[in-house]
C-alpha positions in Angstrom: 72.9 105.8 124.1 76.6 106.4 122.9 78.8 104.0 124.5 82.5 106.0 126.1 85.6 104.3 124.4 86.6 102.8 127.7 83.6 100.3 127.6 84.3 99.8 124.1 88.0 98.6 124.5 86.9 96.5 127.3 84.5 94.6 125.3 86.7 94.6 122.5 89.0 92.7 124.7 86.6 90.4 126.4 85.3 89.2 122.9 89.4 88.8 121.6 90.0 86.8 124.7 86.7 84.3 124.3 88.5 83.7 120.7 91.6 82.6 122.2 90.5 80.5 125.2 88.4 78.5 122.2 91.5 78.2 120.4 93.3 76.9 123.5 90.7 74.5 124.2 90.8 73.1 120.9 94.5 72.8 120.9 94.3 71.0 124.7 91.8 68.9 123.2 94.4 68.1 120.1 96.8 67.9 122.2 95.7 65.4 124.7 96.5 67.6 127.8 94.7 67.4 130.6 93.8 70.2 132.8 96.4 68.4 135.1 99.2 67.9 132.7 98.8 71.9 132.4 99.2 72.2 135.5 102.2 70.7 136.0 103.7 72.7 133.0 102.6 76.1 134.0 102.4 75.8 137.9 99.3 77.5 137.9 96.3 75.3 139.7 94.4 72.3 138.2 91.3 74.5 139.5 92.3 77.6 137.7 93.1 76.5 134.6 89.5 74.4 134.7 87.6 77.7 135.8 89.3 79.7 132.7 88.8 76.9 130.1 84.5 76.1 131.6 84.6 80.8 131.2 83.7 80.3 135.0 87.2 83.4 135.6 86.0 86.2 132.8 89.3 88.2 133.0 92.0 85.6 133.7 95.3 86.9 134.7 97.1 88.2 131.1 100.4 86.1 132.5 98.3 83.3 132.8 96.9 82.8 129.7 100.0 83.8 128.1 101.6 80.9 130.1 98.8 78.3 128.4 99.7 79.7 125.6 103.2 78.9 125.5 102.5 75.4 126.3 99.9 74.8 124.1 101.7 76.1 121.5 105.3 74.2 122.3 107.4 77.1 122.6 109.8 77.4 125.1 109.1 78.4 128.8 108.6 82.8 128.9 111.0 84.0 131.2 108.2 85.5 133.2 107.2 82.0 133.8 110.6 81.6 135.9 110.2 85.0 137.6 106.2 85.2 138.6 105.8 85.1 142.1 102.3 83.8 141.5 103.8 80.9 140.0 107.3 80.1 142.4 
């Protein structure tokens, strides 16, 4: 059974984002930041930064992990971070 290209780009980008959430986690682990110390950072809840780092939230917001990802990596705060309405 031939699977439509929809499908496949969806899998194709579950898979990519597994990768990166195990990157994150290793650099949080590096790091020393707690799920907490994220949360003060991003603005996003201690809870769903713990659900998308235990895989329990299979498509996390893009914004949000992009957010982590600007953290974790040191760089300075997105714009978007100052704009979301999720995150005001």
């Amino acid at each position: 059974m031939k699977k439509c290209k929809i499908h496949q780009k969806f899998v194709h980008w579950k898979e990519v984002m597994q990768v990166t959430i195990s990157e994150m986690k290793m650099i949080r682990i590096q790091k020393g930041y707690t799920f907490k110390r994220l949360s003060d950072l991003s603005g996003i809840s201690v809870k769903t930064i713990r659900r998308i780092f235990n895989g329990e939230i299979k498509s996390p917001e893009y914004e949000m992990l992009q957010t982590l990802e600007h953290i974790l990596r040191g760089e300075e705060e997105p714009d978007f971070i100052r704009e979301s309405p999720m995150l005001s």
